[in-house]
VEXDO-796678 format. One record per residue (C-alpha): residue number from 0; residue in one letter; x, y, z. Coordinates in steps of 0.25 Angstrom, whole numbers, m for minus. Each point is the difference from the previous one (the first is absolute). Layout:
BEGIN
 resi resn    c1    c2    c3
  NUM    A     X     Y     Z
...
end
This chain:
BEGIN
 resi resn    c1    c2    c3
    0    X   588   107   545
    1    X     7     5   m12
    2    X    12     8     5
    3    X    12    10    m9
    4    X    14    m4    m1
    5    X     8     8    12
    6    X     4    12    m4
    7    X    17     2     1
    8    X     7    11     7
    9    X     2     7   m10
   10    X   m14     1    m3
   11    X    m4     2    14
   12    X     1    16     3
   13    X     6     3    14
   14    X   m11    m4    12
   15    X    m6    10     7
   16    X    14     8     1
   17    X    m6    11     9
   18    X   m11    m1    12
   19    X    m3    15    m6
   20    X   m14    m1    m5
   21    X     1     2   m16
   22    X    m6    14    m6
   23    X   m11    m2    m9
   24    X    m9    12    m9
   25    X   m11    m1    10
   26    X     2     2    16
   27    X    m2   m11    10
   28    X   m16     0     5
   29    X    m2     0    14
   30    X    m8   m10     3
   31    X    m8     7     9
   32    X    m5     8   m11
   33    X    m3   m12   m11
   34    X    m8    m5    12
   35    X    m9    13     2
   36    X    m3    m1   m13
   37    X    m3   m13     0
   38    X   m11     3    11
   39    X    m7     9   m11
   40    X     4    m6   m13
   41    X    m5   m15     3
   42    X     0    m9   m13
   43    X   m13     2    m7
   44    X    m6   m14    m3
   45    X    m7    m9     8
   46    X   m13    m7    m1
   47    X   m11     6    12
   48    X   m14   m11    m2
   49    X     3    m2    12
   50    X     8     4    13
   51    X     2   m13     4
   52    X     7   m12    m4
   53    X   m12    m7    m7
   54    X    m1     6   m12
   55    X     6    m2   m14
   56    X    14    m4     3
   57    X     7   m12     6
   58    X     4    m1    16
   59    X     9    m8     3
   60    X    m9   m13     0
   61    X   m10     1    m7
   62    X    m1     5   m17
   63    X   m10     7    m8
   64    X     5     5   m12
   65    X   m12     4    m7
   66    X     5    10   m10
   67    X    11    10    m2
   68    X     0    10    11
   69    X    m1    16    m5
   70    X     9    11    10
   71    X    m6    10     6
   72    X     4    13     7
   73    X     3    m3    14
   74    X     2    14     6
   75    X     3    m5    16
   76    X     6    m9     9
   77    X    m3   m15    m5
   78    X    m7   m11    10
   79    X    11   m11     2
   80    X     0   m13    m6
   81    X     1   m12    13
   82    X    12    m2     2
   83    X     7   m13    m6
   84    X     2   m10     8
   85    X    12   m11    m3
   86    X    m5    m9     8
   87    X   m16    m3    m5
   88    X     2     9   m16
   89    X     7    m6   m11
   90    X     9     6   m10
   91    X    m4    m2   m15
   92    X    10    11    m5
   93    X     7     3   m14
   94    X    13     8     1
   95    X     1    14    m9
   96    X    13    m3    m5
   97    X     8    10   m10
   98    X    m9    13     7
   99    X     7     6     8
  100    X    12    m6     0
  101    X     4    m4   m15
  102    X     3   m15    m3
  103    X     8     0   m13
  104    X    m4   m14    m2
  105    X   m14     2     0
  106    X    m3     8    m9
  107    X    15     0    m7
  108    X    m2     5   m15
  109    X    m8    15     6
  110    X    12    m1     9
  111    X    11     0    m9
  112    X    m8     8   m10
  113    X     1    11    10
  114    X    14    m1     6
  115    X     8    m9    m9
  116    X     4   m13     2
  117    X    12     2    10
  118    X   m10     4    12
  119    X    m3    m9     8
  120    X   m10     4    11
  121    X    m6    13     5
  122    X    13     8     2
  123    X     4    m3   m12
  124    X   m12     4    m6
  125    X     0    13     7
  126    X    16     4    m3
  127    X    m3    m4   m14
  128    X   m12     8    m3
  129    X     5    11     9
  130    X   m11    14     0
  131    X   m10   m10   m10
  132    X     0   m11    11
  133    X   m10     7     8
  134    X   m13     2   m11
  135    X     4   m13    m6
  136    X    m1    m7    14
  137    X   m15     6     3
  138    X    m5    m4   m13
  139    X     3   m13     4
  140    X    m6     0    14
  141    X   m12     6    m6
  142    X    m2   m13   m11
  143    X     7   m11     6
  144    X   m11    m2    11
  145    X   m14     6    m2
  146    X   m11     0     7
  147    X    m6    m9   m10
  148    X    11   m10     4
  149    X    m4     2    14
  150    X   m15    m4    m4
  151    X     6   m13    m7
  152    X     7    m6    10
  153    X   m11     4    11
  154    X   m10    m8    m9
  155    X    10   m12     0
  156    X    m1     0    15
  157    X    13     7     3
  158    X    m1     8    14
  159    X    15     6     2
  160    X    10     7    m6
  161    X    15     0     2
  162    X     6    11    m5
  163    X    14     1    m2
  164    X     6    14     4
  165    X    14     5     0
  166    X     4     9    11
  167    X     2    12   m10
  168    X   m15     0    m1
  169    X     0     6    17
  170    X    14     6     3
  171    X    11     8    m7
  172    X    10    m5    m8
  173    X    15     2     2
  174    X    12     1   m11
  175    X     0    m7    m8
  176    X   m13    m7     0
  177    X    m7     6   m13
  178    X   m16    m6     4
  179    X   m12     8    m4
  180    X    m5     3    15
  181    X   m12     6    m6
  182    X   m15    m3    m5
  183    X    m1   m14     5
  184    X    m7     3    12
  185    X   m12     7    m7
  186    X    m1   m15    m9
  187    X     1    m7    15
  188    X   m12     9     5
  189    X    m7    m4   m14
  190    X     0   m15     4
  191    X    m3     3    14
  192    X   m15     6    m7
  193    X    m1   m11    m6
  194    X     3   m11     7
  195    X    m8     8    11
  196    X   m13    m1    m7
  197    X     1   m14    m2
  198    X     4    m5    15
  199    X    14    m3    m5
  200    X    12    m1     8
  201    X    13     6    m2
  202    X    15    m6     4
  203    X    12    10     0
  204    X    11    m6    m6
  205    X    12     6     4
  206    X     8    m6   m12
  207    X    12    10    m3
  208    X     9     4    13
  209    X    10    12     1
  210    X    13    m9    m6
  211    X    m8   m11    m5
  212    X    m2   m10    10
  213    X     3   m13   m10
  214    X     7     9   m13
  215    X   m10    m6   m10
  216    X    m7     7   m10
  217    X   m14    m1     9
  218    X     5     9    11
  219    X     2    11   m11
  220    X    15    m3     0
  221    X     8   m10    m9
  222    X    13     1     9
  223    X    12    m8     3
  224    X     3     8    13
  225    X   m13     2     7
  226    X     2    11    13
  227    X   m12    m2     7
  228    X     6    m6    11
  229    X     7    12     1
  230    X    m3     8    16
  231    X    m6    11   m10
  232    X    m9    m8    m9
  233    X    m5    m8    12
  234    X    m3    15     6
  235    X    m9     2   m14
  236    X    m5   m11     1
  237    X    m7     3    14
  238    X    m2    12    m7
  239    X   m10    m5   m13
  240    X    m7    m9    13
  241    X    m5    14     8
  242    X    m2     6   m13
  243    X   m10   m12    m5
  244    X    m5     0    13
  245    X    m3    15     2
  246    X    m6     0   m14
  247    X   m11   m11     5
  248    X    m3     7    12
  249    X    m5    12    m7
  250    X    m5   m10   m11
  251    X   m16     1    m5
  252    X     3   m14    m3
  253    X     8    m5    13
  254    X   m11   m12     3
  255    X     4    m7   m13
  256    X    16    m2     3
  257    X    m1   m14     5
  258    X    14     0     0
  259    X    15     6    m1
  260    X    10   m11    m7
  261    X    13     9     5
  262    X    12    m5    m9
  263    X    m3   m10   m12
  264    X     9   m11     0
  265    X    13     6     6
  266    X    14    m7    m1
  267    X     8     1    13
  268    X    13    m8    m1
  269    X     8    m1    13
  270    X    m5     1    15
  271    X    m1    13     1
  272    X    m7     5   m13
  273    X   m10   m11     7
  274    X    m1     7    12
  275    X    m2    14    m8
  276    X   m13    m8    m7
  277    X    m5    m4    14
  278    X     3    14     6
  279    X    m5     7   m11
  280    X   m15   m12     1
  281    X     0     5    16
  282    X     2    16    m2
  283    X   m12    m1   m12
  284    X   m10    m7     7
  285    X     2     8    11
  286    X    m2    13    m9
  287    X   m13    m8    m6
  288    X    m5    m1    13
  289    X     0    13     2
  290    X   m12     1    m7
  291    X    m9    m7    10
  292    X   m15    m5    m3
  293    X     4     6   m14
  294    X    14   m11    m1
  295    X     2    m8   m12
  296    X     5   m14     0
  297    X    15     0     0
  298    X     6   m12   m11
  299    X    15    m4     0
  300    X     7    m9    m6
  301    X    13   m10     3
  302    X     7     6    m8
  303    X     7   m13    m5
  304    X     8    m3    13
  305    X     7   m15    m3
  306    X    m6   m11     9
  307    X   m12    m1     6
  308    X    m8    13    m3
  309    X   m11    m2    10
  310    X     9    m5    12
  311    X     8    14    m3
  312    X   m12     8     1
  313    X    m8    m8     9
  314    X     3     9    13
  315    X    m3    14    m9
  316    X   m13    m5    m5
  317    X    m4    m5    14
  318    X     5    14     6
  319    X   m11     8    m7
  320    X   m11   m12     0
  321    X   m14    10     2
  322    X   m14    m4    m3
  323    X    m5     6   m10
  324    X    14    m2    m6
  325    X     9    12    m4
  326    X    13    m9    m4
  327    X    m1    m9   m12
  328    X    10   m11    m7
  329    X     2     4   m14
  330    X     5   m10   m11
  331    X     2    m2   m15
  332    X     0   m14    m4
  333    X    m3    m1   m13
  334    X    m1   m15    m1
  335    X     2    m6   m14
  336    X    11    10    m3
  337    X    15     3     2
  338    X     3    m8    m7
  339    X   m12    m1   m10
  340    X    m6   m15     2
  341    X    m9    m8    m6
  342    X    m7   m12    10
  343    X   m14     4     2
  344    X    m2    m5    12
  345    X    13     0     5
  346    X    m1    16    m2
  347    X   m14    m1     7
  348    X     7    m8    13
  349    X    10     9     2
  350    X   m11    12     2
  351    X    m5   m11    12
  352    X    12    m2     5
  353    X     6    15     1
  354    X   m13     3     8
  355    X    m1   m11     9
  356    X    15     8     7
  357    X    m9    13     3
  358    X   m11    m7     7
  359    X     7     0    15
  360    X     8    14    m2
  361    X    m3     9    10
  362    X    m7    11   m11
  363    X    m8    m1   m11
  364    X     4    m1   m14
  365    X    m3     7   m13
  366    X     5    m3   m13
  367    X     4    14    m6
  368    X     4    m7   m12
  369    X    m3   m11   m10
  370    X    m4    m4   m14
  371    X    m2   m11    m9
  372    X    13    m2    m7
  373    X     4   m13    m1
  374    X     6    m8   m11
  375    X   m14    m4    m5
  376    X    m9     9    m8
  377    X   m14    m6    m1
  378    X   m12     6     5
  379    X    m3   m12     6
  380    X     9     1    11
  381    X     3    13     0
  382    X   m16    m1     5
  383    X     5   m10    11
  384    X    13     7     4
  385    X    m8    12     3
  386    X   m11    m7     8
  387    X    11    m8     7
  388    X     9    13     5
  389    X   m14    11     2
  390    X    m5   m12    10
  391    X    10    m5     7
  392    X     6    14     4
  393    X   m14     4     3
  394    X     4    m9    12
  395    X     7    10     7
  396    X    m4    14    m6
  397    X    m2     1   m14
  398    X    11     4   m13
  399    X     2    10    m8
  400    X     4    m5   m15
  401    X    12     7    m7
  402    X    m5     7    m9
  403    X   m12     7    m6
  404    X     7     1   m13
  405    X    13    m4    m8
  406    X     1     2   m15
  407    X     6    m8   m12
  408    X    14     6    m4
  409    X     6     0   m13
  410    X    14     1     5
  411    X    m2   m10    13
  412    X    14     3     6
  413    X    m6     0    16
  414    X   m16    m3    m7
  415    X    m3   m15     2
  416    X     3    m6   m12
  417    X   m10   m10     0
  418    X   m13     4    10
  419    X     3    12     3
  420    X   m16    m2     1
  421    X     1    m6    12
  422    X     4    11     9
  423    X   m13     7    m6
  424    X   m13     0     8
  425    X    m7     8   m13
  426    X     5   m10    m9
  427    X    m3   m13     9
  428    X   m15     5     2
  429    X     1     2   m16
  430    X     4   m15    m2
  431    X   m11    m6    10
  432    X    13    m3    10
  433    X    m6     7    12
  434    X   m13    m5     7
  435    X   m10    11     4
  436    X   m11     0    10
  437    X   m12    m8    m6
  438    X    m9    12     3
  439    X    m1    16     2
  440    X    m4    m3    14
  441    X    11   m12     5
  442    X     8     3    11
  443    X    15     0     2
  444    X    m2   m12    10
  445    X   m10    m9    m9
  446    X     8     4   m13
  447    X    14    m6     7
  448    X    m8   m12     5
  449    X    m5    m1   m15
  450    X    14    m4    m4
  451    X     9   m12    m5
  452    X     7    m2    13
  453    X    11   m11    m4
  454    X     6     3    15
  455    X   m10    m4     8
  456    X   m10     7    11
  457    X     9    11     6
  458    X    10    m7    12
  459    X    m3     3    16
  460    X     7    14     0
  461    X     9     2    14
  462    X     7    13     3
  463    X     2    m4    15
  464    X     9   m11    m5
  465    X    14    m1     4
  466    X    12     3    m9
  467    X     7   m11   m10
  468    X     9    m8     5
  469    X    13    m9    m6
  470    X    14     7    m5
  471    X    m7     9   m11
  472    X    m7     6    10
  473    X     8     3     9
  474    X    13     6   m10
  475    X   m14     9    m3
  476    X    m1     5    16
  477    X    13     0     2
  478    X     1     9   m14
  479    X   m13     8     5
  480    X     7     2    14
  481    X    13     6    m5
  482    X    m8    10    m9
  483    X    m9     4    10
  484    X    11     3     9
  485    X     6    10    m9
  486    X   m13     9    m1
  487    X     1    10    13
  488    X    14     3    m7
  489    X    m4     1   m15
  490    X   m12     9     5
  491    X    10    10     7
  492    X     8     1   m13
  493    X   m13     0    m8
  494    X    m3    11     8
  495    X    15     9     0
  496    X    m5    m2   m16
  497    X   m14     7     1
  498    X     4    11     5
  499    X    11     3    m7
  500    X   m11    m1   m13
  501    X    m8     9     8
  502    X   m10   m10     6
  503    X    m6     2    13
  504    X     3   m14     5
  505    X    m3   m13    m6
  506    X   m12    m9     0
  507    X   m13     8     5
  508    X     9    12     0
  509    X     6    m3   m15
  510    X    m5    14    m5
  511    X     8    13    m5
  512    X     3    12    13
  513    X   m11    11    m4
  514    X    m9   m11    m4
  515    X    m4   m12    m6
  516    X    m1     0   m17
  517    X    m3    m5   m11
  518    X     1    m1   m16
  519    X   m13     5    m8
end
């Protein structure tokens, strides 16, 4: 995806200088308060023709989107939603991109309308708006995604949302990180309504971590000099897990988080910063699991380690193997693209190809991320490409497209000079680019099956296998061993870290002394 030029240095003010928490106008909200009142003041939308599952929403299998759903007040405990299940339901999921985590690139012209043509990304935004960031901002999550949005993708079949989310949307900030922390969790409990009363499923994404965990503008943080691999950020980032967590377990809407993606597309360099990633995957799904009956998927990702991904991960994924699954592979392949190309059906092989290499991992996989762009705009094959990616990752659990919505930019400094459409699910649908179930009633399984599948029938999938072999493979292990090695050490620092912030511990325990909190 589009990325900013990295900023300099001396752009880039001083990174979390102080562990002391930074002082804002408004106090820090004991969580244990914002969850009392979330007992009595439960979001006030949902549909009630019936209390089960057979009414005028979609389930996880079947569709019947027979008109737009009105909301109605709900005044008491909701009855939960089955529980998905990664192994039989498959993902047909749109990202909401540029919500609550800003994208310049998306939506660029608003963007430097607003903060000037020298802000890159979210912090930016914030520094240069300073006291105005805040109302500006909740305009824009009140209009960028609707509930009207909401009923048009539900029409075109979609049954999962992946929302990016920045960690100033659940913990503190510290100096000098200048995020709005809040208003974005009313606009989260607005979808949750929504996506409620049609048997629509939701995905965390944990997209911007303390630091940045990559230093680009999608993290919320164009930086040269990243810190979350700092002991301190690591401690945060436990933090935003217990805090997302806690915040589902008190949740109306808790059955519909099928999952938590935990760190979007982080960067780690050198051995260690790998074995903080892999330390940080085993502290979070152990805090998710803390929820019991009421657990989340957990989805991580390989963070871009060299060699052989799959044989580097192998012995992780097959650690926390559970039926129905709570670890999944995440991936963005993005086949036809980076570079942009231009053979059809060369770009339609290599969507056959990439899957074929998640068919014997020990976990699942879910696309979290693709989209049509390519080197060719035709609506013909844009109509092919689409068929060929929703069907052949519906071999394994499903995709979420990137995005709902991108708009045309006038300045097209990070906007795609030349399809920025493609990244745009509304736009797609627009052009006649994306296929739709054939009738109200289709189900996810006969609409997949209804697909162009250039790929094939789906391959003999085999997570009892053993793991790769040759030299790639075994650099991977050998890399995979040394990293894990260093995790009982980087965890007791971690946790010299923590308490020095004023945590409690870290992983389960990742929560401020006097009690966990949160932002409004």
């Amino acid at each position: 995806m589009t990325e900013a030029p990295p900023k300099t240095e001396e752009q880039i003010p001083d990174q979390v200088a102080s562990i002391t928490p930074k002082k804002r106008p408004w106090p820090f909200i004991v969580i244990a308060t914002i969850l009392a009142l979330c007992a009595i003041v439960i979001p006030i939308a949902v549909v009630i023709a019936s209390k089960s599952d057979n009414n005028t929403g979609r389930n996880p299998s079947s569709f019947n989107n027979s008109q737009s759903i009105p909301t109605k007040l709900a005044p008491n405990a909701l009855s939960p939603k089955p529980k998905w299940n990664f192994d039989t339901d498959k993902i047909v999921g749109v990202n909401l991109g540029n919500w609550l985590v800003l994208e310049r690139w998306m939506n660029e012209d608003w963007f430097v309308a607003q903060a000037g043509p020298d802000a890159w990304d979210e912090w930016d935004f914030t520094l240069a708006l300073g006291a105005n960031a805040s109302p500006i901002l909740e305009e824009h999550w009140g209009t960028w995604i609707t509930e009207a949005d909401v009923e048009r993708v539900f029409q075109a079949g979609i049954n999962t949302f992946r929302v990016p989310l920045g960690f100033w949307v659940f913990i503190p900030t510290v100096a000098p990180e200048p995020y709005v922390t809040k208003g974005q969790l009313t606009h989260l409990e607005n979808l949750c309504k929504w996506a409620y009363a049609r048997n629509m499923y939701i995905i965390l994404d944990l997209h911007g971590l303390p630091g940045s965990q990559n230093g680009e503008q999608q993290s919320g943080h164009n930086t040269t000099n990243p810190t979350f691999y700092q002991y301190v950020n690591q401690a945060r980032s436990d933090q935003l897990v217990k805090a997302v967590v806690d915040w589902i377990s008190q949740s109306a809407y808790y059955s519909i988080f099928s999952a938590i993606e935990v760190i979007n597309e982080p960067r780690p360099y050198t051995t260690e910063q790998r074995a903080m990633i892999r330390a940080y995957y085993e502290r979070s799904y152990a805090t998710i699991q803390t929820l019991g009956s009421k657990a989340p998927a957990m989805l991580f990702s390989d963070g871009f380690v060299p060699g052989d991904k799959f044989a580097y991960w192998w012995e992780f994924a097959a650690a926390h193997q559970t039926n129905p699954p709570s670890l999944l592979y995440t991936d963005h392949p993005y086949p036809g693209y980076f570079p942009a190309q231009s053979n059809a059906q060369d770009i339609l092989n290599q969507t056959c190809v990439k899957c074929a290499k998640y068919a014997n991992f020990p976990v699942s996989t879910i696309i979290t991320e693709w989209s049509l762009r390519t080197g060719i705009q035709d609506t013909t094959f844009e109509k092919a490409h689409y068929q060929a990616q929703l069907s052949t990752y519906s071999w394994f659990s499903g995709s979420v497209f990137w995005s709902i919505r991108t708009l045309d930019s006038k300045i097209s400094v990070l906007a795609d000079k030349v399809a920025q459409y493609q990244w745009s699910y509304e736009s797609l649908l627009g052009r006649g680019s994306i296929v739709t179930p054939s009738s109200k009633n289709q189900s996810t399984t006969d609409y997949l099956k209804s697909l162009q599948a250039p790929c094939g029938p789906p391959p003999i999938i085999n997570r009892n296998g053993s793991i790769p072999q040759g030299t790639e493979a075994a650099k991977a292990v050998a890399e995979s061993e040394a990293a894990k090695a260093m995790i009982e050490n980087l965890n007791k620092e971690i946790l010299k870290a923590a308490t020095q912030f004023g945590l409690v511990g870290i992983g389960a325990n990742a929560y401020m002394k006097g009690g966990t909190f949160r932002s409004g």
